[in-house]
TIPA-220780 format. One record per atom (N, C-alpha, C, O): residue in three letters; x, y, z. Coordinates in steps of 0.05 Angstrom, whole numbers, padded with zeros to 5 digits, always signed. Layout:
% TIPA-220780
alaXYZ...
***
This chain:
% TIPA-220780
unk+00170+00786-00240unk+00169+00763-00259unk+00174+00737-00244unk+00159+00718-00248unk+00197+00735-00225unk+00203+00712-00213unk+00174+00706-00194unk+00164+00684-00198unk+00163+00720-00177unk+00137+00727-00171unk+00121+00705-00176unk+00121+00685-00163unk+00104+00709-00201unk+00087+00705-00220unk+00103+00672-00219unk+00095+00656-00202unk+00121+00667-00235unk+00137+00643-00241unk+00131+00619-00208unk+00124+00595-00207unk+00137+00636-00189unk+00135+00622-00164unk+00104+00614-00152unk+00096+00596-00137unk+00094+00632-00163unk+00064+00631-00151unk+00040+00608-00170unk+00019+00596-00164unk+00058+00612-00195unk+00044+00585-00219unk+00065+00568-00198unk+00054+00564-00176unk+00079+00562-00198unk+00091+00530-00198unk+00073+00517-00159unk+00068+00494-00149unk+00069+00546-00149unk+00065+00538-00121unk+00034+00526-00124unk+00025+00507-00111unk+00020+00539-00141unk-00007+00542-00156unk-00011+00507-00159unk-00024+00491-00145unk+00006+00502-00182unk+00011+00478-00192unk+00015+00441-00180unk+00012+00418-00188unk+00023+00457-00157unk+00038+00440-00128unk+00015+00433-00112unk+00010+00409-00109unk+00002+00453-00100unk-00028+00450-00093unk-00043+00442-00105unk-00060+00429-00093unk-00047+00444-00128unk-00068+00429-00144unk-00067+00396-00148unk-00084+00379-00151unk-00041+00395-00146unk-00034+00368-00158unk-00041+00351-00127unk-00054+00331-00125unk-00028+00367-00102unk-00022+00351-00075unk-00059+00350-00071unk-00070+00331-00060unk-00074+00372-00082unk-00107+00365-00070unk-00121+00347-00093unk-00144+00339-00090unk-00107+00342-00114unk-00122+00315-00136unk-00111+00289-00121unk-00125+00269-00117unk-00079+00293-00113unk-00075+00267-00105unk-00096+00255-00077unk-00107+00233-00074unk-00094+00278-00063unk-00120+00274-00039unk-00136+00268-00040unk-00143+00253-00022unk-00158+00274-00061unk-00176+00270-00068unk-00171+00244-00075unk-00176+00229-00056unk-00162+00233-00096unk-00157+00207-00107unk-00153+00189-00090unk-00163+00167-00097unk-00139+00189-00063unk-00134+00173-00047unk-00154+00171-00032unk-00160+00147-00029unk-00173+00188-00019unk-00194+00182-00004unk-00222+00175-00023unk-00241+00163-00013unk-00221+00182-00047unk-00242+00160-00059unk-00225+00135-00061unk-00235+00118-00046unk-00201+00125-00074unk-00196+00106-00065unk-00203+00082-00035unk-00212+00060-00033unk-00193+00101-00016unk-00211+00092+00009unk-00233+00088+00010unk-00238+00064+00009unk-00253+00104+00012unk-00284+00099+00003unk-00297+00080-00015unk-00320+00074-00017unk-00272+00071-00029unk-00290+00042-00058unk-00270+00031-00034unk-00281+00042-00016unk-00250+00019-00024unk-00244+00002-00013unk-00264-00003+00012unk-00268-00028+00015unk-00271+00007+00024unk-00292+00003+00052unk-00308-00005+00040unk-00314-00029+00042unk-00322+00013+00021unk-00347-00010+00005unk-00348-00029+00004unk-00362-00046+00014unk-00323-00031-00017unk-00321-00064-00023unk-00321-00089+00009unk-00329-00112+00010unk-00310-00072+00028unk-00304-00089+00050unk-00326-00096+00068unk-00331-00118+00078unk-00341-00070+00072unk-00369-00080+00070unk-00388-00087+00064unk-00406-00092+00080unk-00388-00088+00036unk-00406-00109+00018unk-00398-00134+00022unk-00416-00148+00029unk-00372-00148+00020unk-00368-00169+00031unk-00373-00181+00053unk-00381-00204+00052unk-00370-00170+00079unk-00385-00174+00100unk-00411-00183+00104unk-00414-00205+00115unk-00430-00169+00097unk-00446-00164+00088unk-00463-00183+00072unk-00487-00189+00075unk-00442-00194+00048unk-00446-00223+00042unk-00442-00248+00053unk-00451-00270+00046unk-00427-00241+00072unk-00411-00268+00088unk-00428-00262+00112unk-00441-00283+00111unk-00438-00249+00131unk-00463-00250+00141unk-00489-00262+00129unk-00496-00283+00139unk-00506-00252+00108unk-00523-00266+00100unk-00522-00300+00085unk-00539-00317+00081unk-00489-00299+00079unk-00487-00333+00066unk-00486-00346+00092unk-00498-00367+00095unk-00470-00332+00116unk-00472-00357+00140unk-00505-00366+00159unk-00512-00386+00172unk-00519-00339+00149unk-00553-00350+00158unk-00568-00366+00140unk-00589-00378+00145unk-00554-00365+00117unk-00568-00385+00098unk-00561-00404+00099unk-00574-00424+00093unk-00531-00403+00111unk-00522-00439+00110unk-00539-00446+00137unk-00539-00470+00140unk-00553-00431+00158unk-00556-00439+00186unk-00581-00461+00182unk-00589-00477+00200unk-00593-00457+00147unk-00622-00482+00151unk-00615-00484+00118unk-00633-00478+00102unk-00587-00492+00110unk-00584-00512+00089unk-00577-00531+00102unk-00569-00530+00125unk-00582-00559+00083unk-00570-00586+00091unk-00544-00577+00077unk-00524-00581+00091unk-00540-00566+00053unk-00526-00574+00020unk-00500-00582+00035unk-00493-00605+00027unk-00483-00571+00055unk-00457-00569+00067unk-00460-00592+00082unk-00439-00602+00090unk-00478-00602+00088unk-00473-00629+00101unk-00472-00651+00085unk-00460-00672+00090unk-00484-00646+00067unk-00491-00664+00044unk-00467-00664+00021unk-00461-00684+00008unk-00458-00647+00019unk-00427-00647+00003unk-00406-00655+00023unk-00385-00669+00019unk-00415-00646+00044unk-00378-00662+00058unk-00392-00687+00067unk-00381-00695+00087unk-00413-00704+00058unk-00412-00735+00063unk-00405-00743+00031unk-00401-00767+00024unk-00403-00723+00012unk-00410-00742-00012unk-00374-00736-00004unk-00357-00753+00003unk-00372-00721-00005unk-00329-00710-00003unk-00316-00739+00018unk-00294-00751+00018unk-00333-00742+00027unk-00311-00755+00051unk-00317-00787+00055unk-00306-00802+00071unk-00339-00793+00035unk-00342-00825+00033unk-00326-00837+00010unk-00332-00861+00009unk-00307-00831-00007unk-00298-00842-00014unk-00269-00849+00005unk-00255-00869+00004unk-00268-00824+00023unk-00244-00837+00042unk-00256-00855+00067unk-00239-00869+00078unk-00273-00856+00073unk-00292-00878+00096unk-00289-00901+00082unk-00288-00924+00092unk-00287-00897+00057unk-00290-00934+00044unk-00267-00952+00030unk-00267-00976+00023unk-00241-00926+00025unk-00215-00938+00026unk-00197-00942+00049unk-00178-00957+00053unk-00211-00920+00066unk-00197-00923+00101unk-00212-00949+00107unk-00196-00963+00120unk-00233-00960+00104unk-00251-00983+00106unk-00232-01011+00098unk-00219-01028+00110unk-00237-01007+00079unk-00220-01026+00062unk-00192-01025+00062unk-00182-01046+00053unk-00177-01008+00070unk-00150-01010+00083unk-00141-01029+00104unk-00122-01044+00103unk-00160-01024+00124unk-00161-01030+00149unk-00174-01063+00145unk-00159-01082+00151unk-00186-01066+00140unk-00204-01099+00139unk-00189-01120+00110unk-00196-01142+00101unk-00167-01100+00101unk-00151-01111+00072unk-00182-01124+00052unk-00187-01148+00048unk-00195-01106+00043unk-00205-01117+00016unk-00201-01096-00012unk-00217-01079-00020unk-00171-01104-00025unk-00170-01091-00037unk-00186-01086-00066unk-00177-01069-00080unk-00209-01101-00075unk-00231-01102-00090unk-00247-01076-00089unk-00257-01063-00107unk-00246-01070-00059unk-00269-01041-00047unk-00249-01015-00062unk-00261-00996-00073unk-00220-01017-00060unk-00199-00998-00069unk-00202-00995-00094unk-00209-00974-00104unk-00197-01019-00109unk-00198-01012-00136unk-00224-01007-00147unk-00226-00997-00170unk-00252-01014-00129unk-00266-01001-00138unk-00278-00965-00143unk-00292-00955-00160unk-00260-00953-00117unk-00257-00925-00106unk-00236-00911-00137unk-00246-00893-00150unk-00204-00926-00144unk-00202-00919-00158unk-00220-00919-00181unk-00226-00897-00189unk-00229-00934-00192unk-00245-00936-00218unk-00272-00910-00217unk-00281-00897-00235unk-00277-00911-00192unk-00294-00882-00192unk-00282-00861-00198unk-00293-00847-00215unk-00266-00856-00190unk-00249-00830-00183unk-00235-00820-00220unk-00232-00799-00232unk-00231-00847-00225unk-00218-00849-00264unk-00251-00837-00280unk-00255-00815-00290unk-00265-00854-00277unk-00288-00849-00288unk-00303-00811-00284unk-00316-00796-00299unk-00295-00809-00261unk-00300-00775-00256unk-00286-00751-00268unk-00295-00729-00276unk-00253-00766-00267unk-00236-00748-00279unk-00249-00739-00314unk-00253-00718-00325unk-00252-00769-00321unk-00270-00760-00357unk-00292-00750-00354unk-00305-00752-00375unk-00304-00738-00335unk-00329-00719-00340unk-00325-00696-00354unk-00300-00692-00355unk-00339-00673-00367unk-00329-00649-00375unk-00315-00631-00360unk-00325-00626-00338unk-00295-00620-00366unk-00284-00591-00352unk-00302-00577-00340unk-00302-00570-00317unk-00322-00570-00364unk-00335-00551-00349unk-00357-00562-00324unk-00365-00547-00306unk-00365-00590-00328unk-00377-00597-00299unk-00365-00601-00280unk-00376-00601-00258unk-00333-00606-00284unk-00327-00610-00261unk-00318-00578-00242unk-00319-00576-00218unk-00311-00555-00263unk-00311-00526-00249unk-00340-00525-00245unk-00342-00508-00227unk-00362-00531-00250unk-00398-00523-00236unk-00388-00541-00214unk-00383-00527-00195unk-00383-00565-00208unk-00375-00575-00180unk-00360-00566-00158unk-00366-00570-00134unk-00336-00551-00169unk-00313-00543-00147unk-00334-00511-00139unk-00337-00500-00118unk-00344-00503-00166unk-00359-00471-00147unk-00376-00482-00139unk-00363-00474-00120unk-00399-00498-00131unk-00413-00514-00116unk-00401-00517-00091unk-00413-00510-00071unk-00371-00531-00090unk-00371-00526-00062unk-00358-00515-00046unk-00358-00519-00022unk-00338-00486-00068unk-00331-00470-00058unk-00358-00450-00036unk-00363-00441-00014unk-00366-00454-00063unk-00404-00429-00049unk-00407-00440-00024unk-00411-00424-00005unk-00407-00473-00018unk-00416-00482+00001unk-00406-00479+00026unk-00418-00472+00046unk-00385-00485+00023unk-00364-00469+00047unk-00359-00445+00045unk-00346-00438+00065unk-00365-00424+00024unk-00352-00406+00037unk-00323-00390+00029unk-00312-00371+00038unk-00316-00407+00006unk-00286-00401-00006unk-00298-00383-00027unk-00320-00387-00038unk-00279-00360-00034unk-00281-00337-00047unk-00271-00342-00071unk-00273-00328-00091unk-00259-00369-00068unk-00235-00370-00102unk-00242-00404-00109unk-00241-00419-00090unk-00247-00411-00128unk-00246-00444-00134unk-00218-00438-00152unk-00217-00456-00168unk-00199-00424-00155unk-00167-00433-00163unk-00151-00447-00152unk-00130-00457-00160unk-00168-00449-00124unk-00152-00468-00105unk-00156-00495-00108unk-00139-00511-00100unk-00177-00503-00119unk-00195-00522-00124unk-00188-00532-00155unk-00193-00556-00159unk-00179-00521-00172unk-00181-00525-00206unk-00146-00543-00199unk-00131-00549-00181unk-00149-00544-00231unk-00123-00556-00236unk-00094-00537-00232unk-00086-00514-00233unk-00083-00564-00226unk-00049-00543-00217unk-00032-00536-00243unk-00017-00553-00253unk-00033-00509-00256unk-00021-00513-00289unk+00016-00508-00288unk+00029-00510-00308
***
């Protein structure tokens, strides 16, 4: 009787230790996927960026408003500043949702996996 009792529970023990095995190495197997599908993606986005302008063309639109308050810093015309602010006010009232089509625009563009970094700080 004790037998029988020992041989289910040992029965039981094995079964469970070869589901958890199992479970863990498909686990593994969707994780490599995933790791190489990403790759994979990040290979083919960096040959596409190799004959886009778009990444050149977003970090001049990104970085002229600081060329023209560093401008105007430096030469003191504070008219050029407050005109930089008044842009910058006027952008903020655009819609939410154009301004998240903007930040994934240039997350895509570079390369960033997350625009949370990019959205508002809540």
């Amino acid at each position: 009787m004790w037998g029988i009792a020992i041989n289910a529970v040992r029965s039981l023990g094995s079964d469970w230790l070869s589901n958890r095995k199992a479970k863990s190495e498909a686990k593994l197997t969707k994780d490599l996927a995933i790791i190489l599908g990403e790759r994979a993606a990040d290979v083919a986005s960096a040959s596409d960026m190799a004959t886009s302008l778009k990444d050149e063309f977003l970090t001049l639109v990104l970085t002229a408003p600081l060329i023209v308050v560093f401008y105007a810093a430096v030469w003191g015309d504070p008219e050029m500043i407050n005109q930089v602010n008044l842009a910058f006010e006027v952008m903020s009232a655009l819609p939410e949702w154009y301004q998240f089509c903007f930040m994934g625009c240039v997350a895509a563009t570079f390369g960033l996996r997350s625009v949370k970094a990019l959205g508002p700080k809540s």
